[in-house]
C-alpha positions in Angstrom: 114.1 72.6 89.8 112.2 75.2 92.3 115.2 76.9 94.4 113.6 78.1 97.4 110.8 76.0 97.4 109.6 76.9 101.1 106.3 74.3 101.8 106.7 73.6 98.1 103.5 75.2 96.5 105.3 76.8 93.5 106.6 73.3 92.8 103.4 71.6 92.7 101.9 74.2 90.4 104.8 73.4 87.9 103.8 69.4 88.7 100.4 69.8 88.1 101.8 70.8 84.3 102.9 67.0 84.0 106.7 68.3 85.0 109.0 66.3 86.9 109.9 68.3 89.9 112.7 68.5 92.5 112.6 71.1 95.2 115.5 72.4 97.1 115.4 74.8 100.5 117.9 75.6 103.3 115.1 75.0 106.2 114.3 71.5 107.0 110.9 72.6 108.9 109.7 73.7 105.5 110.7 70.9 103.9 109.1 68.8 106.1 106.2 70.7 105.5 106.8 70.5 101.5 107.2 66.7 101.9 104.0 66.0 103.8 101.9 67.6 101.6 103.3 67.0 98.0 105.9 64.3 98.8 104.3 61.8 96.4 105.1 63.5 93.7 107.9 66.0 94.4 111.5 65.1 95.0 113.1 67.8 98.1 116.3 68.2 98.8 117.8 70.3 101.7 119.9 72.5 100.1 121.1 76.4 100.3 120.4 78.3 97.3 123.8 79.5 96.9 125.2 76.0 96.9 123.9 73.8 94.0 127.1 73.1 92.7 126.6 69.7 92.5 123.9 69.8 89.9 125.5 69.2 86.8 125.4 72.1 84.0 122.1 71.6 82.0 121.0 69.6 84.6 116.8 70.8 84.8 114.7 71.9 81.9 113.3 74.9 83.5 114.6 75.8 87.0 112.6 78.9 88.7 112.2 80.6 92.5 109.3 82.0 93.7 109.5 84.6 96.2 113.1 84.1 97.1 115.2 86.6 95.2 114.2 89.4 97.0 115.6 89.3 100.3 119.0 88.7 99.6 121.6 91.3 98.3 122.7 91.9 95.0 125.7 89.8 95.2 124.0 87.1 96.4 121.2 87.4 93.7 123.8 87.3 90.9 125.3 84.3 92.2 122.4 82.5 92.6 121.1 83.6 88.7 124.5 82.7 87.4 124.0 79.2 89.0 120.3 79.0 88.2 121.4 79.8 84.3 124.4 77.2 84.6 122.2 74.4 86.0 119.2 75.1 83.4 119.2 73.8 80.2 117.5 76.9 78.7 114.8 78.5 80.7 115.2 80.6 84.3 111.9 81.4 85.5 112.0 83.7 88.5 108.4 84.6 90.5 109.0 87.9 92.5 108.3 91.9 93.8 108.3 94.3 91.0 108.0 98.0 91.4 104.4 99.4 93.5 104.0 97.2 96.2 101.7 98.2 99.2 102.9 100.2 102.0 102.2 97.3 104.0 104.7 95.1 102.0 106.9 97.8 102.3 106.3 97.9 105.9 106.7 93.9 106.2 110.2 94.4 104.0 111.7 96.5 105.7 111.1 94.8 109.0 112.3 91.9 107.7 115.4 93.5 106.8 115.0 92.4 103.0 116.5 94.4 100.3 113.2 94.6 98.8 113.7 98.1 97.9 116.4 97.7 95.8 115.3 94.6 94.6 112.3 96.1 93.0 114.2 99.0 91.2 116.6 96.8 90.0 116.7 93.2 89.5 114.8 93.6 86.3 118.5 95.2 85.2 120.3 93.0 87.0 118.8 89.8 85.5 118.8 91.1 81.7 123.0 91.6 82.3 122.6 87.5 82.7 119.7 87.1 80.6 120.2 89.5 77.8 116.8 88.6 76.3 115.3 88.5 79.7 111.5 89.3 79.8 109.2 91.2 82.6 105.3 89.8 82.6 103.8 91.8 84.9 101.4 89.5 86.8 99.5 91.8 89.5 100.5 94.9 90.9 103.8 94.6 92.7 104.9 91.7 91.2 106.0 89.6 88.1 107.2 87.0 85.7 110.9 87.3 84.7 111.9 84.9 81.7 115.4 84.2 81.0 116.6 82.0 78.1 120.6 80.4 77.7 119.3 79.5 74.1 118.1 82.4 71.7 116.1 80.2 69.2 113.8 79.2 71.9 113.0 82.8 73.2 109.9 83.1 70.2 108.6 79.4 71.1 108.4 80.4 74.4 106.8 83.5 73.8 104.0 81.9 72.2 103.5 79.5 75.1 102.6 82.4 76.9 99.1 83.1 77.2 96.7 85.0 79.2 94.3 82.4 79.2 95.2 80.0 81.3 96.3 76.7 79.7 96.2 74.3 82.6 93.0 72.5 83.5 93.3 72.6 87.1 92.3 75.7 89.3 95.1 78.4 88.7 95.9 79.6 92.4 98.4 82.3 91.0 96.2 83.9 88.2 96.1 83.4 84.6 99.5 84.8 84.0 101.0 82.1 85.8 98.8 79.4 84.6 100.7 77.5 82.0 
């Protein structure tokens, strides 16, 4: 499951893995977007983030958000973990700003009225109260990989899935950290 999923290019970088993907978003233009382009092999759904109750507990393998996290407040962000964890049958992969972003981002941020700032001195705290053997990959300056796991005896296997070489055969798009 990609929450957030925009025009749906973090899902199809999970697809290209062989995964099964569904995609969920609260705008239908981006959706739309999404569909056209990957529609063959990604299931959307229009959906709001903070409303996935109707996924079952356990329901996805792996669910993750790209991008998404940021902009919302803290509340919101804990919500949306706590649902991402509940729906997620062990891992919570979440693609996103970490601290030393450009003063352009910054710039961008702000204007957007994000809470980007906070965001980045914080979430890593705020997900490792949910994810108490969370894990920070830094990727590239000013952002990262944080890893989440409901099931402890998984957190090693995972660990050694992790590579800096990239493991897909396909072009990586997001660099090598992100290529598995």
């Amino acid at each position: 499951m990609d929450i957030g999923t925009g025009t749906g290019i973090w899902a199809d970088l999970i697809r290209v893995n062989r995964a099964i993907v569904t995609g969920i978003d609260h705008s239908e233009k981006m959706l739309e977007k999404a569909r056209k382009r990957y529609g063959k092999h990604i299931s959307f759904i229009l959906a709001d983030a903070e409303n996935i109750e109707n996924f079952g507990d356990d329901s996805f393998d792996i669910v993750t958000a790209s991008f998404v996290l940021h902009g919302m407040k803290r509340d919101k962000r804990e919500h949306i973990l706590l649902e991402m964890k509940r729906i997620s049958k062990d891992i919570v992969a979440i693609y996103d700003y970490d601290k030393g972003a450009s003063f352009i981002l910054l710039f961008l941020e702000w204007l957007e009225k994000s809470d980007y700032y906070n965001f980045s001195q914080h979430f890593y705290n705020e997900f490792s109260d949910i994810f108490t053997n969370g894990k920070k990959i830094p990727v590239k300056k000013g952002s990262a990989l944080y890893i989440g796991h409901k099931k402890r005896e998984n957190v090693k296997l995972f660990d050694n899935f992790i590579s800096p070489v990239p493991l897909s055969t396909g072009p990586c798009k997001m660099g090598p950290a992100v290529c598995w």
